[in-house]
N, C-alpha and C positions, 0 to 999 in steps of 0.2 A: 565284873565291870562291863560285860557286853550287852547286860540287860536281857529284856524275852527275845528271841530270836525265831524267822518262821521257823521250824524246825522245832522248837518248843512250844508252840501255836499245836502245829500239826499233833505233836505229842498228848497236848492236853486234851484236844477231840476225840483223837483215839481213844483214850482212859472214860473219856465221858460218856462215847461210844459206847463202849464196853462195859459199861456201868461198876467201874474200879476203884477203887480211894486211890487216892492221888496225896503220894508223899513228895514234896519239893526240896530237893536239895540245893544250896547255892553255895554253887564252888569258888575255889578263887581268895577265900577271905585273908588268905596271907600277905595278897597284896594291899599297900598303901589305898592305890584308887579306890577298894571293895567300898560297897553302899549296899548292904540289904535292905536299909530301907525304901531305895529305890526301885529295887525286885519286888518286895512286897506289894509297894501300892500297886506296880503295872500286873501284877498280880490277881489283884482284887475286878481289872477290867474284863478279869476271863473266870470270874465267878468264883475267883477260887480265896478265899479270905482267912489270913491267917489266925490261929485258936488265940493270940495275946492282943486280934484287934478284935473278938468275941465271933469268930468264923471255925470251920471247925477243919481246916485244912495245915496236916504237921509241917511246922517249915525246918528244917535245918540248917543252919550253916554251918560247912566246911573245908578244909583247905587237903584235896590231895595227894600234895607236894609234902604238908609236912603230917598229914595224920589227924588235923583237929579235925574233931566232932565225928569221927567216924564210928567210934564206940557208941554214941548217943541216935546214931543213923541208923546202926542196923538194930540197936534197942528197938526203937520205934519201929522198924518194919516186922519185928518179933512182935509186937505190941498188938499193931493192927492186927496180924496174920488170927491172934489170937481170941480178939474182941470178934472179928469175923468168924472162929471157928472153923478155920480152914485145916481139914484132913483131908487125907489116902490112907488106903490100904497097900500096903509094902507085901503083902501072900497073894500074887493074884499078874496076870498076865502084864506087862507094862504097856500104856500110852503116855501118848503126850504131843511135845508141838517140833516141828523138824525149825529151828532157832536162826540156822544159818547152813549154809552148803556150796561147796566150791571143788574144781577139778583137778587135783594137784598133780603133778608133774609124772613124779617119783611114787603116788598111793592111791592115784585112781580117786575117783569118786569119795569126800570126804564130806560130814556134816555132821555139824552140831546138834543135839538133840537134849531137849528137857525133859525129863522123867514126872509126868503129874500123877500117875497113879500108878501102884502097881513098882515091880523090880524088873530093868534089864538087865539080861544077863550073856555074858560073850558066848555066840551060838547060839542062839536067837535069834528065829527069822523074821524079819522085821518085812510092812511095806507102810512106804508114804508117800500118797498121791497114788504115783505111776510110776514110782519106782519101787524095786524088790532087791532083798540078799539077807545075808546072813551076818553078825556080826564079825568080824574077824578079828578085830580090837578096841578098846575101851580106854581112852586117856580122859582123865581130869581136865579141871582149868591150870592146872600146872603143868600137864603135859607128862605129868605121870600114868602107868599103863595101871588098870584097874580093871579086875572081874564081871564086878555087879554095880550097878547105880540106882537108888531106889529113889521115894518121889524129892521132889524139887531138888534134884541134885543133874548141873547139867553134863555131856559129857560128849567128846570128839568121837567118832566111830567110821570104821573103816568097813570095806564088805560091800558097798551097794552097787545095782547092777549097771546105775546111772545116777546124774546129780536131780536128790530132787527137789523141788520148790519150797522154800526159806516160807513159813505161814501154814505148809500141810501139816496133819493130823498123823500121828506115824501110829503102826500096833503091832505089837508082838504076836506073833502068831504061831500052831505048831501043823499047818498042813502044805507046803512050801509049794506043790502043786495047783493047789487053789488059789493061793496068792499071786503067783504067774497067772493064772486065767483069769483071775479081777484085774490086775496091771493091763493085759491085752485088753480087757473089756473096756475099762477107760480109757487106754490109748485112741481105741477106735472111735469111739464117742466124742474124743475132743477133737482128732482130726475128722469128722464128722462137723462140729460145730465151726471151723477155724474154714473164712471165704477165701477163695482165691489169689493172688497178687492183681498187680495194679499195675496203671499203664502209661503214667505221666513221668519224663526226667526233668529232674531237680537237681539244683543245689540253693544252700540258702539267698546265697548273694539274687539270685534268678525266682525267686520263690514270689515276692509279692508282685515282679510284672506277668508272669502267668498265674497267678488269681487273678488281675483285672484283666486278664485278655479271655479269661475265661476257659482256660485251659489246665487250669489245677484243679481237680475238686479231692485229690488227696495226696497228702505226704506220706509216702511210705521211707516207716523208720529202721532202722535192725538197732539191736541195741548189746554190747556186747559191753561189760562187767568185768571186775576180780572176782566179784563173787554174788552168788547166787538172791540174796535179799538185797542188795544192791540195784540187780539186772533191771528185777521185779518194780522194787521203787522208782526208778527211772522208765520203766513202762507205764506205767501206771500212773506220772505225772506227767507222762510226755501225750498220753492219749486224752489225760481232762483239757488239755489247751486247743481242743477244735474248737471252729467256730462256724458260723452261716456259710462262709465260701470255701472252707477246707477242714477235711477231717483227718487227724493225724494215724495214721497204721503202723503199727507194731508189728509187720511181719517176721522177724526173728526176733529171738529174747535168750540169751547164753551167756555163760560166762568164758573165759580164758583170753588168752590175746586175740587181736582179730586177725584173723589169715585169710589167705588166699580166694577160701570159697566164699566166707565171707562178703571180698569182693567182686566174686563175682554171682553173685546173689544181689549184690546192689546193683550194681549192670544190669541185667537182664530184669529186674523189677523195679528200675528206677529209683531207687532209693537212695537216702545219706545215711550214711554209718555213725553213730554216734557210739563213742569209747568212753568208758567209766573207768578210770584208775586203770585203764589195757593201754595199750601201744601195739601199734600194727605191725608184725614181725617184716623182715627185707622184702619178700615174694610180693607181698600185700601190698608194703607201699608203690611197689614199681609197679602191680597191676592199676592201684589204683591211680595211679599217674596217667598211664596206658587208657585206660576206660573211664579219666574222667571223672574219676567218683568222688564225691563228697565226704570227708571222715573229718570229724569235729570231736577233740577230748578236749574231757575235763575231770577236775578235781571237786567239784561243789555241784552238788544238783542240783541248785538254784539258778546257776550261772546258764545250766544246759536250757532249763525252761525260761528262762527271760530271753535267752540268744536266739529259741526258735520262736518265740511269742514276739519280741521283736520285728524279726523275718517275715512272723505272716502279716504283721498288721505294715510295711515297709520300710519299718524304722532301723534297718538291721546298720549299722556302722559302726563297725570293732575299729577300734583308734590304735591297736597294737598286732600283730601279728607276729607268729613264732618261725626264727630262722635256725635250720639246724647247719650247725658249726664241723659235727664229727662225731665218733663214736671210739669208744676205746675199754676191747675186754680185759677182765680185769682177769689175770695168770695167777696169780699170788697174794695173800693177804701179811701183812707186816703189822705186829706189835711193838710199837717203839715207845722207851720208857720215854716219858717229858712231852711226848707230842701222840701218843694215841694209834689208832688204828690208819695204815697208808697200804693204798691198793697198790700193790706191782701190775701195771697196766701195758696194754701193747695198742695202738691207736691204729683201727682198721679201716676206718671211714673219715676222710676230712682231716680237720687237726682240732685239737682242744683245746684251748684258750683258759690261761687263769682268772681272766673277769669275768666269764660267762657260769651261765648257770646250768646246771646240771639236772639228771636223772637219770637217778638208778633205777633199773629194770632189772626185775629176775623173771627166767618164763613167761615174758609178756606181759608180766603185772608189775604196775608201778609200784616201790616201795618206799621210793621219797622222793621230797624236789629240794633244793638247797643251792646250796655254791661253797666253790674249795674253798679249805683251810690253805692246801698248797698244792705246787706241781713242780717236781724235782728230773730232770734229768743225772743221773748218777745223784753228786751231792750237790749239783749245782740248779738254785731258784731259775725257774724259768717262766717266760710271759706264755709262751706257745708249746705246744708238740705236735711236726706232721704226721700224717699218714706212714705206718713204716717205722716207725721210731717206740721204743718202752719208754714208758715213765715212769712216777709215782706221784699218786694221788691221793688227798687229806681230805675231807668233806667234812665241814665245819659240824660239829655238837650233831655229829653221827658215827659209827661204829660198827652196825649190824652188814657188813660190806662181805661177799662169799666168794669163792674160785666160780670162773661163769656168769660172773654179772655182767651184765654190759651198762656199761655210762654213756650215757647222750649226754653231749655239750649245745647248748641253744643260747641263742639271744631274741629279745622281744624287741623288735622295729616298731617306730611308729608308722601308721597310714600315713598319708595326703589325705583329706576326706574333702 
């Protein structure tokens, strides 16, 4: 019911790019409003024409909420796979593509990886990009632990000696020495190619009267992610929006929450911190308070580039802005029959408010936004909880809540504009 979306745009270029048959799935069909016919035609404006209006692109529909059409899904991707003649050899070193990579907390350096040719196997020295290790472990898409993973089979691995870039090429290797002195050879080559910082301070609100005083000629950005193809994406679209009077810079690009140096990397190279699915840990916000600095999250990557493409051209006017209420770790989890999962909470910052909306934080990465089910003092409904005081907390049609979380409570004000 949401119709092509940019983000399905971008998707079909790539494929085209990449000179790949492009199978379209349209999800959703369980609901009432669903219209594939409506997918189809806006379909047909991006060349792509379905095989029953005499085009030769597969369309499926599917719902998967309850299971339809998914048998008939991956048919067709067995189909194609087939008509194209697509093999590997399973006897033979493994490559493939590094899928996804992020920094976790508890396991160090972690990424996804595709197997296109060839078998890995746990204990196998791997390098992709500029990063190097060994395997140490092998889970599936289930999160079960696995050996060997041979081609088109994807799988989580542990081992590496840093996070590396969500798009690299990875390869098995067996001379672990040489693959350290390729990693330094690249390292030194890129920081070779990567200029200098920059000299101009910003924030967005201030952005388009220094382009026309002539004192801007570049944004510098940092850009800090959950996770590693993320960072990347958000780079990547944040440096296509320069124009004649400002060039956008990407001087940092990482994932994990944003800390300290962070900010103060933005200080000293003038920069705005932009968050992807992170939240800036205590230290961070209070330096960035201190120093002035810019730090703008969000949840949509679209949202990020029209906010700063907005800002350069002076059209920037947010009608809402986010007020934080309080903050409260969660000590304990509760399974309660009839009403679900409730956080035994202790409110460390502020107070928490039951109209206000929430977010859960683990390790600095967002992993939801929502609002309570409930907020109980002992067994009694309550509006508020201060600073000081435990509660319990219900987060509407969520569950996945851990010892260690911390919940921000926020509310959206309107501007004056």
């Amino acid at each position: 019911d949401d119709g092509i979306m940019p983000q399905t745009v971008e998707s079909i270029n790539h494929a085209k790019a990449a000179g790949i048959p492009i199978i379209v799935a349209i999800n959703k069909m369980d609901k009432p409003t669903a219209n594939p016919e409506r997918i189809k035609q806006q379909l047909t404006e991006y060349e792509l024409v379905p095989e029953e209006w005499g085009g030769e692109t597969i369309i499926c529909p599917i719902s998967a909420k309850t299971g339809m059409g998914i048998e008939n899904l991956l048919e067709m991707v067995t189909l194609t796979a087939e008509m194209r003649e697509l093999k590997a050899n399973p006897n033979r070193a493994a490559h493939g593509a590094v899928i996804e990579a992020r920094l976790d907390k508890s396991r160090g350096p972690v990424a996804t990886l595709l197997v296109q040719n060839g078998t890995l196997r746990q204990g196998d020295i791997i390098i992709a990009g500029t990063a190097v290790g060994r395997v140490r472990a092998m889970m599936d898409y289930r999160g079960n632990k696995v050996t060997q993973a041979g081609p088109s089979v994807p799988v989580e691995i542990m081992g590496m000696g840093e996070v590396p870039g969500a798009g690299d090429d990875f390869h098995a290797v067996a001379d672990e020495r040489m693959a350290r002195e390729l990693v330094e050879q690249r390292k030194a080559e890129l920081k070779n190619a990567t200029t200098g910082a920059a000299k101009s301070k910003v924030s967005l609100e201030e952005l388009f009267s220094q382009i026309q005083a002539g004192e801007m000629k570049d944004l510098n950005v940092i850009v800090k992610a959950d996770v590693q193809g993320s960072a990347e994406a958000v780079k990547a679209s944040l440096e296509k929006i320069s124009n004649e009077e400002v060039r956008v810079r990407v001087i940092h690009c990482a994932v994990g929450a944003i800390n300290e140096s962070d900010v103060m990397l933005a200080a000293t190279s003038n920069a705005i911190i932009v968050g992807f699915n992170v939240r800036p840990d205590k230290n961070a916000a209070e330096s960035a308070g201190r120093n002035k600095v810019d730090m703008r999250m969000y949840r949509v990557i679209y949202d990020a580039i029209n906010e700063i493409e907005a800002a350069m051209k002076g059209m920037l006017a947010p009608k809402f802005k986010e007020v934080a209420l309080g903050e409260a770790e969660v000590r304990q989890v509760y399974k309660i029959s009839n009403v679900g999962v409730v956080a035994g909470c202790y409110v460390t910052e502020g107070k928490v408010m039951r109209n206000a909306q929430i977010r859960l934080v683990r390790d600095g990465i967002v992993i939801h936004e929502g609002v309570m089910s409930s907020l109980q003092r002992f067994k009694d409904s309550v509006k508020e909880v201060a600073r000081g005081y435990e509660c319990g907390i219900g987060i509407e049609k969520y569950s996945d809540i851990k010892e260690g979380d911390i919940i921000e409570a926020f509310e959206m004000q309107q501007i004056e504009v």
